[in-house]
C-alpha positions in Angstrom: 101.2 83.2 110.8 99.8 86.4 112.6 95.9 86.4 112.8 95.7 89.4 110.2 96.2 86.9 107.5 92.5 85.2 108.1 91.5 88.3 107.5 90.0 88.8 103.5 92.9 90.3 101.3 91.9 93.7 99.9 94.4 93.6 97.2 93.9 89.9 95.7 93.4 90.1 91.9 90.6 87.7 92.2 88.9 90.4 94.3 89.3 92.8 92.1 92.4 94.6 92.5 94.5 96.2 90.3 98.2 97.6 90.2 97.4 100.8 88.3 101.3 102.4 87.9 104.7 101.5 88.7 107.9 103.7 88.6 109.4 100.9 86.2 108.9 97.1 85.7 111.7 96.8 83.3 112.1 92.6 84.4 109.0 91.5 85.2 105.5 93.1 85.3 103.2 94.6 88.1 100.4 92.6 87.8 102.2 89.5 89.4 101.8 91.3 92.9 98.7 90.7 93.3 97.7 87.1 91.6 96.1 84.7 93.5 98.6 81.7 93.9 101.5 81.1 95.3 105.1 82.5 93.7 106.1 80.0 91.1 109.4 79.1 89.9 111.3 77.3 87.4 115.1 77.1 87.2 116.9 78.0 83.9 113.5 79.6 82.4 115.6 82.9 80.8 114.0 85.4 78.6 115.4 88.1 76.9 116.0 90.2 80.2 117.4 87.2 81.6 115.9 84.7 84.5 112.0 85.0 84.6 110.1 85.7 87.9 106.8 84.9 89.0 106.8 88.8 90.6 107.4 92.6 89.7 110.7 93.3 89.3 112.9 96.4 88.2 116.2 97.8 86.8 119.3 98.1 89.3 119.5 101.4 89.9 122.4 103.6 89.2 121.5 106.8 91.0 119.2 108.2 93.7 115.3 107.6 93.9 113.3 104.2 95.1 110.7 102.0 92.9 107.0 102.1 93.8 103.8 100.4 92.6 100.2 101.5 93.3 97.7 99.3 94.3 93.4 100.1 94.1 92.0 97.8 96.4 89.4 95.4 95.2 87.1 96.4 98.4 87.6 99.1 100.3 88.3 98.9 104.1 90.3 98.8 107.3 93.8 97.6 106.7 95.0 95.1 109.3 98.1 94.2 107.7 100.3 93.3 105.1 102.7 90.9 103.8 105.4 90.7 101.2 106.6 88.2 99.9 110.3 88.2 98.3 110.0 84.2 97.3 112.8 83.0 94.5 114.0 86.7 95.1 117.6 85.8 96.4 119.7 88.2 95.2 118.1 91.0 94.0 115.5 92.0 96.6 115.3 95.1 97.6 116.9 96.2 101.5 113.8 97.9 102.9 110.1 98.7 102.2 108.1 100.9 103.2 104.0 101.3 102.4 101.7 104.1 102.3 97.5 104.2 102.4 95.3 106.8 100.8 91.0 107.1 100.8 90.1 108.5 97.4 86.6 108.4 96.4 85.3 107.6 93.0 87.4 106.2 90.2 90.8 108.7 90.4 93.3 108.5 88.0 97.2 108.0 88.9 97.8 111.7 88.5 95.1 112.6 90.8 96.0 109.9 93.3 99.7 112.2 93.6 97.4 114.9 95.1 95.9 112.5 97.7 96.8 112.1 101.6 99.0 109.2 101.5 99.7 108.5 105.0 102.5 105.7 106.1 101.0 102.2 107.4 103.9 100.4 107.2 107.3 102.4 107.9 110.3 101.6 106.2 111.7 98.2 107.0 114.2 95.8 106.7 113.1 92.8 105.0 114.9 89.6 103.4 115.1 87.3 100.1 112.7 84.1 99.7 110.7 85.3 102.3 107.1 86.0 103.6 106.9 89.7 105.6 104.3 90.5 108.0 103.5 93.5 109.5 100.7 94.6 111.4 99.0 97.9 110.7 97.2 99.5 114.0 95.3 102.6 111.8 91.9 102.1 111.9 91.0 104.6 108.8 88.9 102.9 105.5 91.8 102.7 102.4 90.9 102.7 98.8 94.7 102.6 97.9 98.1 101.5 99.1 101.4 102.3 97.2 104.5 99.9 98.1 107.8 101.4 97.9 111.1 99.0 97.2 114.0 100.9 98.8 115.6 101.0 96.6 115.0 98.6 93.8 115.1 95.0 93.3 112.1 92.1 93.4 109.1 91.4 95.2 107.2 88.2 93.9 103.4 89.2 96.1 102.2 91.8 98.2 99.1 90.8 100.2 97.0 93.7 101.8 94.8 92.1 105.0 91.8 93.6 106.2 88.3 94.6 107.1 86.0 95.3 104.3 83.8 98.8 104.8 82.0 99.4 101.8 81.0 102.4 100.3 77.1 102.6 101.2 76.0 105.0 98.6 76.4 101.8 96.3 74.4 99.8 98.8 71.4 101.5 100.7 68.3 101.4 98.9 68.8 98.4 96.7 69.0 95.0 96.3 72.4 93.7 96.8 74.3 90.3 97.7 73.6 90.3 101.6 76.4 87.4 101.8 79.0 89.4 99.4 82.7 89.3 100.5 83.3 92.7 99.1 80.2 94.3 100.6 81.5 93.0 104.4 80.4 89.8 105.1 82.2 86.7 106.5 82.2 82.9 107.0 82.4 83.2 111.0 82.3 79.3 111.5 82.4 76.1 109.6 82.3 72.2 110.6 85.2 71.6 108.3 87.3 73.2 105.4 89.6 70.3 104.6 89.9 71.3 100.7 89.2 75.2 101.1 87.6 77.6 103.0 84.3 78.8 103.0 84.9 82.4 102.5 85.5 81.5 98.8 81.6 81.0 98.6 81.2 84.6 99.2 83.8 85.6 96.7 83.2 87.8 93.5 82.7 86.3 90.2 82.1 83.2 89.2 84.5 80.1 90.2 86.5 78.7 87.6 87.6 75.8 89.1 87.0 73.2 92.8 89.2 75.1 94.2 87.7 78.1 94.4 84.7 77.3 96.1 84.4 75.5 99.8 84.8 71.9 99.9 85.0 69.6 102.8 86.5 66.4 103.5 84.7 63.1 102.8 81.9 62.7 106.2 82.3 59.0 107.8 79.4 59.2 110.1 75.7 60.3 110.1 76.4 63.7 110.6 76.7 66.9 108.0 78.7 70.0 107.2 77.5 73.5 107.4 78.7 77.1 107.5 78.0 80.6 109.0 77.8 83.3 107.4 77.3 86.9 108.9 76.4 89.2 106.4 77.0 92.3 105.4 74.4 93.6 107.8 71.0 93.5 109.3 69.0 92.7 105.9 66.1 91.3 104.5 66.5 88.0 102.1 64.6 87.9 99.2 66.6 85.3 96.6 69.4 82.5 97.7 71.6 81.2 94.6 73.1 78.1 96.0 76.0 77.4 92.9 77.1 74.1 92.3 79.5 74.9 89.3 82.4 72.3 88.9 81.2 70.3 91.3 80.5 67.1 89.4 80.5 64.3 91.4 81.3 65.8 94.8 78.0 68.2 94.9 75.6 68.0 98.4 72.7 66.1 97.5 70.9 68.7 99.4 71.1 71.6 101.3 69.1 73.8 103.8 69.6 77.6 105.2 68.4 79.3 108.1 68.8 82.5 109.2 68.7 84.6 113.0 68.6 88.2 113.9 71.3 88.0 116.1 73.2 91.6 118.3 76.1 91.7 120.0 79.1 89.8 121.6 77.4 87.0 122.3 78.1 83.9 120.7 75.3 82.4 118.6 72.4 79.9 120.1 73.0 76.5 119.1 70.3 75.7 115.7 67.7 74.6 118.1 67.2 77.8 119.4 63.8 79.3 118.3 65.9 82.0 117.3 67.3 80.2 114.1 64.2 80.1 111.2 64.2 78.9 108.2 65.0 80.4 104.5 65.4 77.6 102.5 64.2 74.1 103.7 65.8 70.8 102.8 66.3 71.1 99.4 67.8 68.7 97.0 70.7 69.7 94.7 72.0 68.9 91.2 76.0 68.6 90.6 77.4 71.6 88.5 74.4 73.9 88.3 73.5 77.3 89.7 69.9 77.0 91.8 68.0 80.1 92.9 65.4 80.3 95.0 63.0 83.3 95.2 62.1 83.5 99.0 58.6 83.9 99.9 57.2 87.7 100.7 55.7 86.9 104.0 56.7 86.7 106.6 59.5 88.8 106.2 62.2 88.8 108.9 65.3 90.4 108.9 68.5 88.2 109.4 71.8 89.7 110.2 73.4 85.2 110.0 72.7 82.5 108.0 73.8 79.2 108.1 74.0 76.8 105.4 74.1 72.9 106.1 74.7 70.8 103.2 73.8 66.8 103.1 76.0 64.9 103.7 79.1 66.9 102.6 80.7 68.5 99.2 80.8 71.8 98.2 79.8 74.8 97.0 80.9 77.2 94.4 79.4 80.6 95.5 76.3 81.5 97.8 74.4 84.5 97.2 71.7 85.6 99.4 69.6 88.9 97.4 68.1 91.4 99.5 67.5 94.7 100.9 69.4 96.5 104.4 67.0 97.1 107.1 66.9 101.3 107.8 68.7 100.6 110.8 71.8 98.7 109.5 71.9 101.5 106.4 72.4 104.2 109.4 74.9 102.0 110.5 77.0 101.8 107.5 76.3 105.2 106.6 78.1 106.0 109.8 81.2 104.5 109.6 82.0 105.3 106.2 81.3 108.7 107.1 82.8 108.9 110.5 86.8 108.9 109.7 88.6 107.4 112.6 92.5 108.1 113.7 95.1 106.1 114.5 
């Protein structure tokens, strides 16, 4: 798999995406492009419009003109690549696909979306049945929306839209948001292990409805313990950590503890002796399936651009949540590059 696909998915349903039109989804619907699991399939499942996809499908078409669908992506951002996915399409995918990018502001409608600047990020392309797609996309411009063409009709089962997150910081600066927030840019950067799933589901939106969508590690075997590092969104100053135990019943930490740095640059961070590292939360003990918060203390107040979060011995989490305010410096900062448009 490329590298792009680490990458958060801009267009997962789970994130907040939603196929707002299609030229036609007379076989199956729209929405199945962008749900979270993998294709399914059972054999001999027919419907009234015959055998039933897990995927957006349309009518074979009998004269000129291609099928499209139009995506709003969950969080806005820099597109680093995409994938579709054909699986159980065998013998009616479509040829080639193509997909286009716009940056529309607000909440526009599908007719005013036909009067934005769609601009092509992936050019039309041979692809194949049963099959997972990648391609790359270079352009280094914040997307609200993609549109996917089918050239020029047929099946594709997902379409997965890789990127950057850039939020918009007029939702942002000034108030008290989720510094460890997925959709407002930040990242698990490391982890000691993600045997079950990965930490960036921690930082997800919403509220996990099952193990699986939280980070859980493997059973530990040795006096050790797992943690994972989260940068945030940006330079910011914590004022409330929710550390969510939800479904985890009998595979909850029995504690956990979170620290924090102010950390610039390329550099990699100091190992947790450093002075650098101080704490947010100390060692705290943990109850199975329950949401904790804990209101930080006003003083002293330093700003923390990592955390990490070390649980005891092992387990999960559910979500993490770390409340606070950007410092004036990181709001320039993200003022600037959503302002500043950049070309390909």
């Amino acid at each position: 798999m490329s590298d792009f696909t680490s990458l958060p998915d801009l267009a997962l349903r789970s994130n907040r995406a939603s196929v707002i039109a299609a030229s036609d989804e007379s076989f199956e619907e729209r929405e199945n492009l962008i749900n979270p699991w993998e294709p399914r399939f059972q054999a001999h499942t027919f419907g009234p419009k015959g055998q039933e996809y897990d995927g957006w499908e349309t009518r074979r078409h009998r004269g000129p003109g291609d099928d499209w669908a139009i995506i709003r992506l969950g969080m806005s951002g820099v597109i680093r690549g995409v994938v579709v996915d054909t699986a159980w399409f065998k013998g009616n995918y479509p040829p080639h696909i193509s997909v286009q990018a716009c940056r529309a502001s607000g909440y526009p409608s599908v007719q005013q979306l036909s009067a934005a600047q769609w601009v092509d990020i992936v050019p039309r392309s041979a692809i194949g049945g049963d099959a997972k797609h990648e391609f790359p996309v270079s352009d280094e411009r914040i997307f609200t929306h993609v549109r996917l063409h089918m050239h020029p009709d047929g099946g594709i089962a997902r379409l997965r839209v890789h990127g950057e997150v850039v939020p918009d910081p007029a939702l942002l600066t000034g108030l008290t948001v989720d510094l460890a927030a997925l959709s407002n840019g930040a990242r698990a950067v490391a982890c000691s292990d993600m045997f079950y799933s990965a930490p960036d589901n921690m930082l997800a939106p919403g509220l996990a409805r099952n193990q699986a969508e939280g980070w859980e590690t493997a059973r530990r075997r040795d006096t050790g313990n797992d943690w994972a590092t989260i940068r945030l969104a940006a330079q910011g100053f914590p004022e409330m950590i929710e550390l969510d135990t939800t479904n985890l019943l009998f595979n909850a930490p029995g504690s956990a503890r979170v620290v924090g740095i102010d950390h610039h640059g390329d550099e990699p961070l100091p190992p947790l002796d450093d002075p650098a590292w101080f704490d947010l939360l100390p060692k705290t003990p943990l109850q199975p399936d329950t949401p904790h918060r804990f209101r930080l203390p006003n003083t002293p107040r330093r700003p923390a651009t990592h955390v990490r979060v070390d649980i005891y011995p092992d387990g999960g989490l559910a979500r993490l949540r770390i409340l606070g305010t950007f410092t004036p410096a990181a709001e320039r900062k993200l003022n600037y590059r959503w302002l500043t448009p950049r070309e390909q």
